[in-house]
C-alpha positions as CSV (number, residue, x, y, z in Angstrom):
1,X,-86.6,-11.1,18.6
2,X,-85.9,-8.5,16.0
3,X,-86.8,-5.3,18.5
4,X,-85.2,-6.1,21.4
5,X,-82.2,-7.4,19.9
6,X,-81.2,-4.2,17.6
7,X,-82.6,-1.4,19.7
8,X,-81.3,-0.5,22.7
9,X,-82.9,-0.3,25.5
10,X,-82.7,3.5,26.2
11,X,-84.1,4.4,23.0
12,X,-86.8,1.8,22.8
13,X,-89.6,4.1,24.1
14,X,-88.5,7.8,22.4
15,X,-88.5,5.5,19.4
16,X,-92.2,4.4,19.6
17,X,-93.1,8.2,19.9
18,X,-90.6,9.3,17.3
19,X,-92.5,6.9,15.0
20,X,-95.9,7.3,16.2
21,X,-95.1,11.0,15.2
22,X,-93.7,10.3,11.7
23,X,-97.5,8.5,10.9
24,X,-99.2,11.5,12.4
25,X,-97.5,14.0,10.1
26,X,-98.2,11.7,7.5
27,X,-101.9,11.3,8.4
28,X,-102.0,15.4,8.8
29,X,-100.3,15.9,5.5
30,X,-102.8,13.8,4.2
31,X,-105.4,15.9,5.6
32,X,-104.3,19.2,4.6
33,X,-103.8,17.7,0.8
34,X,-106.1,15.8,-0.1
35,X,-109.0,16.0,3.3
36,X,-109.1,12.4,5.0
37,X,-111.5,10.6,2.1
38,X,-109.1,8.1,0.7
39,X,-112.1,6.6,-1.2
40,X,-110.2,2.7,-2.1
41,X,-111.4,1.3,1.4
42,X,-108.8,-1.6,0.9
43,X,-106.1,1.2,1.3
44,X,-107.8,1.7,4.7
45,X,-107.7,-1.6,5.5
46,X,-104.3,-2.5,4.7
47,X,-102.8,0.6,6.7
48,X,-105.4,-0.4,9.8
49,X,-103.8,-3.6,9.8
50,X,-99.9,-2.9,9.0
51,X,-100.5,0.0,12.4
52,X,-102.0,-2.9,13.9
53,X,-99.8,-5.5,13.6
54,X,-96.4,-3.3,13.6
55,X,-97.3,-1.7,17.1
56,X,-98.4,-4.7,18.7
57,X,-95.1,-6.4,17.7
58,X,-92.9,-3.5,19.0
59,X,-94.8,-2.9,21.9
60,X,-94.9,-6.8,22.9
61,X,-91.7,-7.7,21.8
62,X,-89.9,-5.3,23.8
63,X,-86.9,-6.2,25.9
64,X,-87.9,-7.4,29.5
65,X,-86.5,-4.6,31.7
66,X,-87.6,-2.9,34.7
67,X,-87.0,0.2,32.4
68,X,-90.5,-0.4,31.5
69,X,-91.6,0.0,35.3
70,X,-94.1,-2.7,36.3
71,X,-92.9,-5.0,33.5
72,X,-90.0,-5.7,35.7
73,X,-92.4,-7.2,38.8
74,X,-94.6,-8.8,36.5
75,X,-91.3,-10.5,35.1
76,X,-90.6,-11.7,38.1
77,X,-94.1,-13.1,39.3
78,X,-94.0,-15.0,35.5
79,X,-91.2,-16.6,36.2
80,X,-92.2,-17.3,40.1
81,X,-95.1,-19.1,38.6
82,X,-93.3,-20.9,36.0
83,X,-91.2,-22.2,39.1
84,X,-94.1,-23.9,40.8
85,X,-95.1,-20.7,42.9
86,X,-98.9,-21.0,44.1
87,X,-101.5,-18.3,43.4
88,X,-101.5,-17.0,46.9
89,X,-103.4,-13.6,46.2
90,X,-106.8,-13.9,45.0
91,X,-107.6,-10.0,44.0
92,X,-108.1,-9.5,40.5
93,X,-108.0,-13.6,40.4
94,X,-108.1,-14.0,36.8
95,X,-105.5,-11.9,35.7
96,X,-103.1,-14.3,38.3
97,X,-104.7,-17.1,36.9
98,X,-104.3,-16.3,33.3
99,X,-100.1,-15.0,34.4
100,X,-99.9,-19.1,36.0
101,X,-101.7,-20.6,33.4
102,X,-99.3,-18.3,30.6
103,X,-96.1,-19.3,32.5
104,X,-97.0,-23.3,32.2
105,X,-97.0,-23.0,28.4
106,X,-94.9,-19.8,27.1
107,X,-91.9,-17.9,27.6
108,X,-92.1,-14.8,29.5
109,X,-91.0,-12.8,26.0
110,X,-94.3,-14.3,24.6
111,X,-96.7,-14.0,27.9
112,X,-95.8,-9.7,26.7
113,X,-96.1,-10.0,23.4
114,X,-100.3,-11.8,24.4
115,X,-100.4,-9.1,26.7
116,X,-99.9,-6.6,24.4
117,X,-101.9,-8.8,21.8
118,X,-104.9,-8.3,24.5
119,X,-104.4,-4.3,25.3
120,X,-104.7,-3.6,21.1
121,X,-106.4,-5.9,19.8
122,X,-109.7,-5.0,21.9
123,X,-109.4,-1.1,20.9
124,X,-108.8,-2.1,17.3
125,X,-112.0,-3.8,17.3
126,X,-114.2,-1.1,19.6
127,X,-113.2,1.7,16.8
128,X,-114.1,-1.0,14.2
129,X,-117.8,-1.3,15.3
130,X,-118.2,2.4,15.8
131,X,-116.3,4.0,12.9
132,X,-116.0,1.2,10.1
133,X,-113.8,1.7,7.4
134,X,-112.9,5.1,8.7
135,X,-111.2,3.1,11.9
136,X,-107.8,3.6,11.0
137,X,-107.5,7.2,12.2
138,X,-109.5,6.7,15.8
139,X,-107.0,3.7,16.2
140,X,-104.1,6.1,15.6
141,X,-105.0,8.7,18.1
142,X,-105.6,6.0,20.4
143,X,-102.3,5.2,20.0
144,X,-100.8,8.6,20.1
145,X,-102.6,9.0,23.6
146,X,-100.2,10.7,26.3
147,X,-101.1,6.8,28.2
148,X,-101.0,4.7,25.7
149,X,-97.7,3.4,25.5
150,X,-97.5,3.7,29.2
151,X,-100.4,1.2,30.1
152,X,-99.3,-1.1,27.2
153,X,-95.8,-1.6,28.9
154,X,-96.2,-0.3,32.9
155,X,-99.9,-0.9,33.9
156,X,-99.9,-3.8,32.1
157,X,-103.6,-5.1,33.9
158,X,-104.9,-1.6,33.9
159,X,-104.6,-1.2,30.3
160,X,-106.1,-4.7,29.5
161,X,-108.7,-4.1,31.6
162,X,-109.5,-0.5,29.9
163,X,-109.3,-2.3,26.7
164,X,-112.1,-5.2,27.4
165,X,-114.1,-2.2,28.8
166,X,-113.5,-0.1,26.1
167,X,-114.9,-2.8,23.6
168,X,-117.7,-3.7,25.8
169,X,-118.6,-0.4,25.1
170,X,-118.6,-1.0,21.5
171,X,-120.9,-4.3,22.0
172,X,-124.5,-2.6,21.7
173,X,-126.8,-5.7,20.3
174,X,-125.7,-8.2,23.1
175,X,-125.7,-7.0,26.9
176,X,-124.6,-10.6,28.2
177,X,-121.0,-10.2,26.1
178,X,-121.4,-6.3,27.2
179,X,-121.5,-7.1,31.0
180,X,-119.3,-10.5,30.3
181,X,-116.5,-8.2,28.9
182,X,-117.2,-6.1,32.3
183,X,-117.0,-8.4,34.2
184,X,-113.2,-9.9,32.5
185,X,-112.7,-6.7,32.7
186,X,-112.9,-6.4,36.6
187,X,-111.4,-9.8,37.7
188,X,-108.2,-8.2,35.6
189,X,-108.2,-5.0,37.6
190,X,-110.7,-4.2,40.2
191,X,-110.2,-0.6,39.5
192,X,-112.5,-0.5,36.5
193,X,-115.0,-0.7,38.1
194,X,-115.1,3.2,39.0
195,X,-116.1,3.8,34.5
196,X,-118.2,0.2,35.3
197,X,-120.0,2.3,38.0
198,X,-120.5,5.3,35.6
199,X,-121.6,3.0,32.7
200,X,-124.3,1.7,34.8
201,X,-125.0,5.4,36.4
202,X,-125.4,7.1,32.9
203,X,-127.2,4.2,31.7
204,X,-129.7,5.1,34.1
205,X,-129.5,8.7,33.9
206,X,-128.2,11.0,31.2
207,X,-128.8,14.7,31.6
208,X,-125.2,15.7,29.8
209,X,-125.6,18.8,31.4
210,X,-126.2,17.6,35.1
211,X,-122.5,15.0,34.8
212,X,-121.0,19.0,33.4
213,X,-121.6,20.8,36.3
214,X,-121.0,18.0,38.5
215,X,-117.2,18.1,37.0
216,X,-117.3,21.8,37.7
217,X,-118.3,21.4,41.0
218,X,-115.5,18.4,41.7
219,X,-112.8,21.3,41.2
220,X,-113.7,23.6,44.4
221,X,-114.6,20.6,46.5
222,X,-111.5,18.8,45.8
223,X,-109.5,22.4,46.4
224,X,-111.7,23.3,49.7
225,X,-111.9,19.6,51.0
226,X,-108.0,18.6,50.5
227,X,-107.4,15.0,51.2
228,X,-110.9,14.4,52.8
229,X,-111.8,12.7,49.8
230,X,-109.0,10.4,49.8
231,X,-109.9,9.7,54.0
232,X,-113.5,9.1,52.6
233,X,-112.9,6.9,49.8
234,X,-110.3,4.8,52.1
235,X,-112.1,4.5,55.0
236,X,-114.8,3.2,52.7
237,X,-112.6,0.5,52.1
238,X,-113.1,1.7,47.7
239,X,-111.3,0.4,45.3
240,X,-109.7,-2.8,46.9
241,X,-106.0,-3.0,46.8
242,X,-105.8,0.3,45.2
243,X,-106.4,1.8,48.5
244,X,-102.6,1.3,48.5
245,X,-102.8,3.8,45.6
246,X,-103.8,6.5,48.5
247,X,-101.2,6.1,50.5
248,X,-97.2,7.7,49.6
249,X,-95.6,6.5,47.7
250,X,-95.2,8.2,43.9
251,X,-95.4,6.1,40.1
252,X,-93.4,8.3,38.3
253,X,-94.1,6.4,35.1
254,X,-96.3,9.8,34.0
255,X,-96.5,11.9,37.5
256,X,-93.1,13.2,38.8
257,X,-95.0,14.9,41.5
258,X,-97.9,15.0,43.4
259,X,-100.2,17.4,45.0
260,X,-103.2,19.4,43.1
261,X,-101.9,19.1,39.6
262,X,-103.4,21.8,37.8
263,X,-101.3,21.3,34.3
264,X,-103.1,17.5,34.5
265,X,-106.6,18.8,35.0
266,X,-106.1,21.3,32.3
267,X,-105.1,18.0,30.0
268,X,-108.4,16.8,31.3
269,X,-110.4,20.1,30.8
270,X,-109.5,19.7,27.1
271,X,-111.7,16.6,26.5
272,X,-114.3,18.1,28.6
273,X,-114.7,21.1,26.1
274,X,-114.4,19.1,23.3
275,X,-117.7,17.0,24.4
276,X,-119.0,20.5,25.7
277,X,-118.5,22.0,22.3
278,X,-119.7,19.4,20.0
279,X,-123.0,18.8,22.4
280,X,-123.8,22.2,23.4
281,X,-122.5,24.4,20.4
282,X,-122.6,21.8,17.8
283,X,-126.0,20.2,18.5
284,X,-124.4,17.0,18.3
285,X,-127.0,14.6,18.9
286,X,-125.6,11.0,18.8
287,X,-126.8,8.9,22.1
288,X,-123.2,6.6,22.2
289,X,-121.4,9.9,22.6
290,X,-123.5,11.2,24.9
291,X,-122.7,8.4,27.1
292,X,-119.1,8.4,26.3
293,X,-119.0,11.7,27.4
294,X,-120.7,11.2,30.7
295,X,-118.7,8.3,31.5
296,X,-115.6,10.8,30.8
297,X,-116.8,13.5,33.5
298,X,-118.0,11.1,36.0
299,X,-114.6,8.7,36.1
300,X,-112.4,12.3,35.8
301,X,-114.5,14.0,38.4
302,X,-113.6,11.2,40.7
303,X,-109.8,11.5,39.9
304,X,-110.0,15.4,40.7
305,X,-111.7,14.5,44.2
306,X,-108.2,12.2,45.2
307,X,-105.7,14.3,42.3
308,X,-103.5,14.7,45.5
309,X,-103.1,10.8,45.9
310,X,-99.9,8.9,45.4
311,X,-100.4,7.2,41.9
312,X,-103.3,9.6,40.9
313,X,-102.5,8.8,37.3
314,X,-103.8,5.5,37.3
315,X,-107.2,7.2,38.7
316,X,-106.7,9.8,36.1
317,X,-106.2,7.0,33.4
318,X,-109.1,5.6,34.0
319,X,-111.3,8.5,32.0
320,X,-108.1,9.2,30.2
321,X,-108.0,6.2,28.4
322,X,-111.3,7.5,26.5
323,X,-110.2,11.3,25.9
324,X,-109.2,10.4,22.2
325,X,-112.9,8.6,21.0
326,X,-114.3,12.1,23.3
327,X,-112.4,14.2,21.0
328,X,-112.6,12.4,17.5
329,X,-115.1,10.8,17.6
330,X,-117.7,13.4,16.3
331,X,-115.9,14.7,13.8
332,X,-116.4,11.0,12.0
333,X,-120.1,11.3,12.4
334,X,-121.1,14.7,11.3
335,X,-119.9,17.6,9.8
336,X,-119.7,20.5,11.6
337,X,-117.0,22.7,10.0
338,X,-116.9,23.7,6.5
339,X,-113.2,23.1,6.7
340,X,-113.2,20.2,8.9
341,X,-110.7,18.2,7.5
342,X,-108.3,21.3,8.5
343,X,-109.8,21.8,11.5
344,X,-109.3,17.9,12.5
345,X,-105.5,18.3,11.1
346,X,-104.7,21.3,13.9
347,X,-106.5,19.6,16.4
348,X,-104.4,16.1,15.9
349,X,-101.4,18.2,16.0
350,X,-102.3,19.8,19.3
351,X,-103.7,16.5,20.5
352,X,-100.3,14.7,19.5
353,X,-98.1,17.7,20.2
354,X,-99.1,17.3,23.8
355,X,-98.1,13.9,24.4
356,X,-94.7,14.1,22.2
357,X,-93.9,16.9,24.5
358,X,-95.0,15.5,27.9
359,X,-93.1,11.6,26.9
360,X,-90.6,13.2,24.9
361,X,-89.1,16.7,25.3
362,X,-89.9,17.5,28.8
């Protein structure tokens, strides 16, 4: 395989951002020259595609290595299976189904390159329902998102799962593939089911400004409460196996420490004003964000009630993985600025500059 036989493995990773950062200048460039209306639609197309394909190929053809965290275990399962292990765990049954039915008929190099096939595919084709020809941008910043590369290549099931929901979200004229993608979704990794929950909740009820003070409100009671929350939610027996997620030991794939992480809350914070702005300031009226956006407080309000759990990224990640559609997403609907294009160039840069930083520099 071409990647993993000329890159090392040290430098696979910085090299994804490093590129990832080399199309976002481009993409701002573009934006300060010439404003983001590239009118030849078959030029947005072919670059949709090319970003597509090209990251999907680097990201699944990467060396297998336990330098990519869970990649490592899930190596090792593939090849169990491919041994003549027996499924002996039945949580999140498909996703150990579909890992002994891979290992009967593929390599393990290939069984990453599906998985990472299934994690991009499905957010390709969610920003392809909601933003047409002008997909290629959302699909970028989902890309440059601070988790992206790490759920592509370490949570491997989280971020599959997250994808399937993500583009059962998209699915608005057929509720049986919308729950069926759910429901994939879940036998994957049961811990979708907290942004399954607050589907269903703001499906139900969707007072924007009821799910905003409710995320206010999640920051004293998670300061005054401590680790009641995390007592509460195990005792409760939530979340299946990722009760183990509450216990202590630490994923430093994204958190090098725990505790109240206030630097991670203000990462969150920044989606929550964006929403708040366009909503509230902007009058933006458009009922799939407004859900969006509910589904975004309610998942990260539950993350800031256990933020002092071991692995409270992968409860953080699961409103995170939405923070770039909360904070493009309206300004490919409506026009709120009369420089927008400018404005949309600074905020990709900040948006960007964050995760280069965080994955990167730090």
């Amino acid at each position: 395989m071409i990647f993993n036989s000329i890159i090392p493995i040290p430098s696979y990773t910085p090299l994804f951002y490093n590129m990832v950062l080399l199309v976002v200048l481009l993409a701002v460039l573009q934006l300060f020259v010439k404003g983001y209306v590239i009118k030849d639609a078959t030029k947005k197309e072919t670059a949709s595609v090319i970003l597509l394909i090209v990251v999907t190929l680097y990201m699944g053809l990467r060396p297998i290595s336990f330098a990519f965290g869970d990649m490592g275990m899930y190596a090792k399962y593939f090849r169990e299976f491919a041994n003549g292990a027996e499924i002996t765990n039945t949580k999140d049954i498909l996703w150990r189904l579909f890992m002994k039915f891979c290992s009967g008929i593929m390599s393990a190099q290939y069984f990453f390159l599906l998985c990472a096939i299934l994690y991009i595919v499905p957010l390709y084709a969610a920003v392809k329902k909601w933003f047409g020809i002008d997909k290629y941008f959302i699909f970028l910043m989902l890309i440059a998102s601070f988790s992206f590369w790490a759920y592509g290549t370490n949570g491997i099931r989280n971020g599959i799962a997250t994808s399937f929901f993500i583009y059962g979200l998209a699915i608005t004229n057929n509720k049986y593939i919308k729950y069926g993608l759910f429901l994939l979704a879940y036998l994957i990794h049961g811990s979708i089911m907290i942004p399954i929950a607050a589907y269903v909740l703001t499906t139900y009820y969707n007072n924007t400004r009821h799910y905003l003070i409710g995320w206010l409100v999640a920051i004293p009671l998670s300061i005054a409460l401590g680790g009641f929350w995390e007592s509460l939610f195990a005792s409760l027996g939530f979340g299946g196996e990722r009760l183990s997620y509450l216990g202590n030991a630490i994923d430093k794939s994204q958190f090098s420490k725990t505790g109240f992480r206030w630097d991670f809350l203000v990462y969150s914070a920044a989606a929550v004003y964006a929403g708040y702005y366009f909503i509230f300031k902007k009058h933006f009226n458009d009922k799939m964000y407004h859900q969006l956006f509910n589904i975004y407080l309610t998942a990260n309000a539950f993350w800031i009630l256990v933020i002092r759990s071991s692995f409270s990224n992968r409860f953080a990640y699961l409103s995170w993985f939405l923070m770039a559609i909360i904070i493009f997403y309206p300004f490919f609907k409506q026009q709120f600025f009369v420089k927008q294009q400018k404005v949309l160039a600074y905020t990709v840069l900040l948006y960007y500059g964050f995760t280069y930083f965080m994955t990167t520099i730090l």
